[in-house]
C-alpha positions in Angstrom: 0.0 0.0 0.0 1.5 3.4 -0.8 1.0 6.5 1.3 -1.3 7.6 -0.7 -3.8 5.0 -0.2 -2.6 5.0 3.4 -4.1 8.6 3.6 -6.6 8.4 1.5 -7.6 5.2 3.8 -7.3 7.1 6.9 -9.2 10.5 5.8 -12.1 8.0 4.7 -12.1 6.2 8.2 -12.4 10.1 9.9 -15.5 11.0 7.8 -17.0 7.7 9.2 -16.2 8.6 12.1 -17.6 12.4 12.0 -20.6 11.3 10.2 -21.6 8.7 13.5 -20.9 11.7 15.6 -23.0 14.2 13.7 -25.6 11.4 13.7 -25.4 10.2 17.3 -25.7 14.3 18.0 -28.5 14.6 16.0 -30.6 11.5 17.7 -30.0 13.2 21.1 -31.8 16.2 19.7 -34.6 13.8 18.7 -35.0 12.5 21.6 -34.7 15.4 24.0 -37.5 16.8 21.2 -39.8 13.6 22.0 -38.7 13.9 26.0 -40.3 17.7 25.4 -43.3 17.1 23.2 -41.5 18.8 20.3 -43.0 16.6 17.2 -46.0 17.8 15.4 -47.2 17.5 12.6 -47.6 19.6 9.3 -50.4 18.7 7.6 -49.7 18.4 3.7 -52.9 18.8 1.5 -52.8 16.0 -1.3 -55.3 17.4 -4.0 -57.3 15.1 -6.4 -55.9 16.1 -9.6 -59.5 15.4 -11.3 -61.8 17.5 -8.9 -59.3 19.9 -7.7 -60.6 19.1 -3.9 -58.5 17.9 -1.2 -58.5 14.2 -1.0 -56.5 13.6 2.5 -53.7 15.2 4.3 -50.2 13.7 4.4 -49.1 14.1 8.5 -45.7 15.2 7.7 -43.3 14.7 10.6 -41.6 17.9 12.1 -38.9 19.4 15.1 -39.6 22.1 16.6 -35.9 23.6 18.0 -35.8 24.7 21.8 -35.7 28.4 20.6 -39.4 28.0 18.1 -37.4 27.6 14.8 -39.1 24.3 12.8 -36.9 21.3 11.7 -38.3 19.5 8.6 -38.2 15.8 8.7 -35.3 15.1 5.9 -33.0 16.9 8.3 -33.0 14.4 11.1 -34.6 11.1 9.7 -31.9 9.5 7.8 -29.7 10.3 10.8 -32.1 8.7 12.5 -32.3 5.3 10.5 -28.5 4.9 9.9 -28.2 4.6 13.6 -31.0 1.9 14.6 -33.8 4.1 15.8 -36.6 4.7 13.2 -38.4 2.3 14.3 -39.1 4.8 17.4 -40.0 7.6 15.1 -42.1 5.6 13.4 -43.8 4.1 16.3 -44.4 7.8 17.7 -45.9 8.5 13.7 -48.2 6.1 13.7 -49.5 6.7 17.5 -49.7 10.6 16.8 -51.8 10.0 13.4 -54.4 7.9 15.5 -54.8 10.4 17.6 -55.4 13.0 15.3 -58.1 11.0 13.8 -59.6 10.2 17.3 -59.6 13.7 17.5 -60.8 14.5 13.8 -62.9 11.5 12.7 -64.3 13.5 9.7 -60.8 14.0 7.6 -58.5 11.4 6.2 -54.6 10.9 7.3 -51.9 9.4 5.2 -48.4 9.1 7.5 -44.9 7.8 5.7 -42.9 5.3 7.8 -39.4 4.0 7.1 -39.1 1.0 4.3 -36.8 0.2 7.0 -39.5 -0.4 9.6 -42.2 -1.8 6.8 -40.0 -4.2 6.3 -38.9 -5.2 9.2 -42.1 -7.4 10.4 -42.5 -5.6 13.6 -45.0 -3.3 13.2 -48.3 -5.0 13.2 -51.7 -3.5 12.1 -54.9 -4.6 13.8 -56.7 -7.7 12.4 -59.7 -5.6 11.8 -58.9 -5.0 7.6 -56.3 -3.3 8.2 -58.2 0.0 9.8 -56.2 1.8 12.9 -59.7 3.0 14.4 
């Protein structure tokens, strides 16, 4: 191996490492956010293309930061998945959109989970067709 490689080698195994730290700091900001109710919701109209009225509303999964500023989802989820954890998010996702539609029996929800946690054969949806309610 020259020193080249040797470098080159050495530089790649430091990203690695910078990347698990940034992510590892980034799931303690999730979780502190779930310790302090800081996940809500924003509630994504999904328009039907052929009547022009709103069809459901996509529960789009949101930080809010300690000082009121709003995270968006694609900041922290892939974080999130690369260390383990989704399966928490998801879990909190799916438990949140029930309630809102506890809450709101009248509209319609659609939620996004991980393929990660689709896959995965641990989350189970009731035996009554499928419905959460």
């Amino acid at each position: 191996m020259s020193w080249r490689d040797e470098k080159v080698g050495q530089s790649q195994t430091q990203v690695r490492y910078d990347r698990r730290d940034h992510n590892v700091s980034i799931l303690a900001t999730v979780r502190a956010a779930l310790r302090d109710d800081r996940l809500l919701f924003a509630f994504q109209p999904v328009v039907c293309a052929t009547t022009g009225k709103v069809d459901y509303f996509e529960c789009l999964l949101r930080m809010r930061e300690p000082e009121g500023g709003i995270v968006a989802g694609g900041e922290f989820i892939t974080a999130i998945e690369q260390l383990g954890f989704i399966g928490f998010i998801d879990g909190y996702v799916l438990k949140q959109t029930v309630q809102e539609l506890s809450n709101y029996p009248e509209i319609r929800l659609g939620l996004n989970i991980s393929s990660l946690t689709a896959c995965d054969g641990r989350l189970r949806l009731p035996r009554n067709g499928g419905h959460l309610c």
